[in-house]
C-alpha positions as CSV (number, residue, x, y, z in Angstrom):
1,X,-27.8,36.6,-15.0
2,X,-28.8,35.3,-11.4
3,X,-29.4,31.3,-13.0
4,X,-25.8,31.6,-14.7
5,X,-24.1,32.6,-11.6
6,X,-26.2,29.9,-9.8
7,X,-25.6,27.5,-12.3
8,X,-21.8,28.0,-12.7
9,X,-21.3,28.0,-8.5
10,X,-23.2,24.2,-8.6
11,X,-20.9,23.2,-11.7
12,X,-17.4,25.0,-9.5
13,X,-19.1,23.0,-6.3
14,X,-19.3,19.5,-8.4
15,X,-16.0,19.9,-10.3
16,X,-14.1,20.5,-6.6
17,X,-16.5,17.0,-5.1
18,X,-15.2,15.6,-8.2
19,X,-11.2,16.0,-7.7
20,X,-11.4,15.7,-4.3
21,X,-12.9,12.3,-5.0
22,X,-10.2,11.5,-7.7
23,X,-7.5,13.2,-5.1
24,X,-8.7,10.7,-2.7
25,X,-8.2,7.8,-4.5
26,X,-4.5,8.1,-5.9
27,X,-1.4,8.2,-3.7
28,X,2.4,8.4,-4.5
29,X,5.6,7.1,-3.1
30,X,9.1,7.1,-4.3
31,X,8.5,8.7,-7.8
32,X,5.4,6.5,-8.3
33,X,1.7,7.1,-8.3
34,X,-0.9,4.0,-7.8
35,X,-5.0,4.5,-8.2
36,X,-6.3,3.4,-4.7
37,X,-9.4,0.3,-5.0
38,X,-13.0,2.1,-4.2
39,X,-13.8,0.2,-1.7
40,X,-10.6,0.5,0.5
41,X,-10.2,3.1,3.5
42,X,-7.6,5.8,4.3
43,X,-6.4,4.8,7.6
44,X,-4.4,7.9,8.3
45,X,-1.0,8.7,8.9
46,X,1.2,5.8,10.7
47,X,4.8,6.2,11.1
48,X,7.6,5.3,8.5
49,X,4.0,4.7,6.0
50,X,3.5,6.9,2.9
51,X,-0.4,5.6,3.5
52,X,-2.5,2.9,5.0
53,X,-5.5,1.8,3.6
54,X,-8.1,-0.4,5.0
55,X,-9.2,-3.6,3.6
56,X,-13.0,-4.2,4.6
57,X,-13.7,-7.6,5.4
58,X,-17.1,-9.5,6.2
59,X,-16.9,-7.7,9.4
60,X,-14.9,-4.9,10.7
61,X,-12.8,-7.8,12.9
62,X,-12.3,-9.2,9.5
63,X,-10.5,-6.4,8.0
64,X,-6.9,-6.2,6.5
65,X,-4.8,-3.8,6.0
66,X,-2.3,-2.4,3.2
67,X,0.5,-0.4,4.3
68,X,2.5,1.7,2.0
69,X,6.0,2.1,2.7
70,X,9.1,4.6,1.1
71,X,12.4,5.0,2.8
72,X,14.2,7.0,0.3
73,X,16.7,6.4,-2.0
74,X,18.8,3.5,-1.2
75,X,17.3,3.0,2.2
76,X,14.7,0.2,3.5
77,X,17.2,-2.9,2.7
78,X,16.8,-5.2,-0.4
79,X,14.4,-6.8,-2.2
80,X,15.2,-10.3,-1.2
81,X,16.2,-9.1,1.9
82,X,12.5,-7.6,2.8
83,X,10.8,-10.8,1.4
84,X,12.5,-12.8,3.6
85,X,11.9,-10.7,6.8
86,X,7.5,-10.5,5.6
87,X,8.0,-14.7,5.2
88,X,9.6,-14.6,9.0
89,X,6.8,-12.7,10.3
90,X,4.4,-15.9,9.8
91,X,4.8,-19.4,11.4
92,X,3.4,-22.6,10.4
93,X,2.9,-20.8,6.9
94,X,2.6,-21.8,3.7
95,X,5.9,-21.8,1.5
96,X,5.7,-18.3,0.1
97,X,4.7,-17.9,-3.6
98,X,7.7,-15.1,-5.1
99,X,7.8,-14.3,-8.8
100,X,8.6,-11.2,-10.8
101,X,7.0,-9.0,-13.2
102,X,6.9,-5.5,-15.1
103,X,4.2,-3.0,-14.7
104,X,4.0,0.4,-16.7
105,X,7.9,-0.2,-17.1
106,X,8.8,-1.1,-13.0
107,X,10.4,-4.1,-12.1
108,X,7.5,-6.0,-9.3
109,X,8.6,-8.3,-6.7
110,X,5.9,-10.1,-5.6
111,X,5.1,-12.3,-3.0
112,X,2.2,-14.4,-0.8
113,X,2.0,-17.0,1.9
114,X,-0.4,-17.5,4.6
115,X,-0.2,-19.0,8.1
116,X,0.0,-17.7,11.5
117,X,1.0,-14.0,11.5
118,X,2.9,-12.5,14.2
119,X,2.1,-8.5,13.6
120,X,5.3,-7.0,14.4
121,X,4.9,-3.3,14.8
122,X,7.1,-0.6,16.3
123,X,10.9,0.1,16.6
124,X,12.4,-3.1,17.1
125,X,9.2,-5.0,15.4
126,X,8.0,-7.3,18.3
127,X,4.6,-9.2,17.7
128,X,2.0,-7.5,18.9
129,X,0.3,-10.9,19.1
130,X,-0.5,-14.4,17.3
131,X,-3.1,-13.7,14.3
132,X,-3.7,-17.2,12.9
133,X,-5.3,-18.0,9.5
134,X,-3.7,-14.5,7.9
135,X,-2.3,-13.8,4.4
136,X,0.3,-11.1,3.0
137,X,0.2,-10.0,-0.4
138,X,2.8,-8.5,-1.3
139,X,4.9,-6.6,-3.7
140,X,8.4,-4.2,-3.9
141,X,8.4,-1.5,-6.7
142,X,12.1,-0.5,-7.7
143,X,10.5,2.7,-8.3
144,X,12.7,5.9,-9.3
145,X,13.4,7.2,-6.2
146,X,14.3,3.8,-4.3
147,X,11.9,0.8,-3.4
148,X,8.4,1.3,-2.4
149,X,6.8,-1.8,-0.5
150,X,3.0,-2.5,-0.7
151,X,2.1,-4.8,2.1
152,X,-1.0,-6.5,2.4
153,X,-2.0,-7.9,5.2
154,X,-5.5,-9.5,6.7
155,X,-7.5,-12.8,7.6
156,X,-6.8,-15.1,4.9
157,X,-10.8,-14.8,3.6
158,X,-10.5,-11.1,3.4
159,X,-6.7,-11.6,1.4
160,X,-8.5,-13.6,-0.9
161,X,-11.4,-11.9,-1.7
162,X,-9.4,-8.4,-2.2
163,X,-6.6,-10.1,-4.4
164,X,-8.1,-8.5,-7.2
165,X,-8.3,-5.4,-6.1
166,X,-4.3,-6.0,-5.4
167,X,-3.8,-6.9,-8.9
168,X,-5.6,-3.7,-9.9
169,X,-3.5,-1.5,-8.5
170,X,-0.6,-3.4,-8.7
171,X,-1.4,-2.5,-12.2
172,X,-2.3,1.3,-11.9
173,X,1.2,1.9,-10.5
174,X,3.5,4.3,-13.4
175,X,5.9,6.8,-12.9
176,X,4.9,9.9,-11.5
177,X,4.9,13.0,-13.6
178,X,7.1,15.8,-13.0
179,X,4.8,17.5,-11.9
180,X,3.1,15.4,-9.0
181,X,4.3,15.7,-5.2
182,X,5.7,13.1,-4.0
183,X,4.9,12.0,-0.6
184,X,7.6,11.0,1.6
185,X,7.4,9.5,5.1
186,X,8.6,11.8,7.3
187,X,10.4,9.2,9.3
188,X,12.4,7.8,6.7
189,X,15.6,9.5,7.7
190,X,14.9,7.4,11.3
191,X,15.3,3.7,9.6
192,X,17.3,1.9,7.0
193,X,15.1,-1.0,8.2
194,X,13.0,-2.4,5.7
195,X,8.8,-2.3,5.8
């Protein structure tokens, strides 16, 4: 009796280290739920972000960074309208690559350049300073709920080498089920400014 109950707390005790692996590695946004790459980071909470991940580089200087963003319904601007305003936060970049595609039934804006980027952050989205040789990859969701904006963001070597990882869950994104949470940025309410 005393090996069953041992044996069945170890198998309780794995199964929880197993979901809370799986639970880590998902996230959801707008009515849609994408399977996060292995090897990318949580970055914790940031404002108007349904999550950040980390991209690792070479080096931790080298890292990028994908930031998940959700507005709500009808809010964050349009999809031309935020591609535009990600190709204005490079100078001296490349002419940005856009095209268009459907994933698990969701229309996919997509979109790339490199060049000089000038890391807006905050309220009004002044440069936090000059990051030359950087990359976005990017991509809106017209997801159920309203647009949800993955943004990708590193030294160009680090883009590169994660692009797959992009496309992978570019392509993990579906609908979420009725029955998942959604997470919403508390913040949304704040901005009808796109990501």
């Amino acid at each position: 009796m005393r090996k069953t109950r041992t044996g069945l707390a170890v198998s309780i005790a794995v199964l929880a280290a197993a979901a809370a692996a799986f639970a880590a590695t998902e996230g959801s946004a707008g009515g849609v739920r994408w399977t996060v790459p292995a090897r990318w980071q949580s970055a914790g909470p940031k404002p108007m972000r349904a999550a950040t991940y980390t991209i690792p580089g070479a080096t931790a200087a080298d890292n990028g960074e994908c930031g998940v963003f959700f507005f709500g319904t009808g809010q964050g601007g349009g999809v031309e309208e935020n591609l535009q305003r990600w190709a204005g936060q490079f100078e001296g970049a490349t002419p940005p690559k856009k095209s268009e595609k459907t994933i698990n039934g969701l229309k996919v804006h997509l979109i790339s350049l490199s060049g000089t980027y000038l890391a807006p952050s905050g309220p009004m989205m002044q440069s936090q300073g000059k990051k030359p040789g950087w990359s976005l990859s990017g991509a809106i969701v017209e997801a159920p709920d309203g647009n949800v904006f993955f943004k990708c963001v590193g030294p160009t070597a680090t883009i590169q080498n994660a692009q797959p990882e992009i496309d992978e869950l570019l392509k993990s994104i579906t609908k979420a089920g009725a029955a998942k949470a959604t997470l919403r940025s508390p913040q949304r309410a704040l901005s009808s400014r796109g990501a």
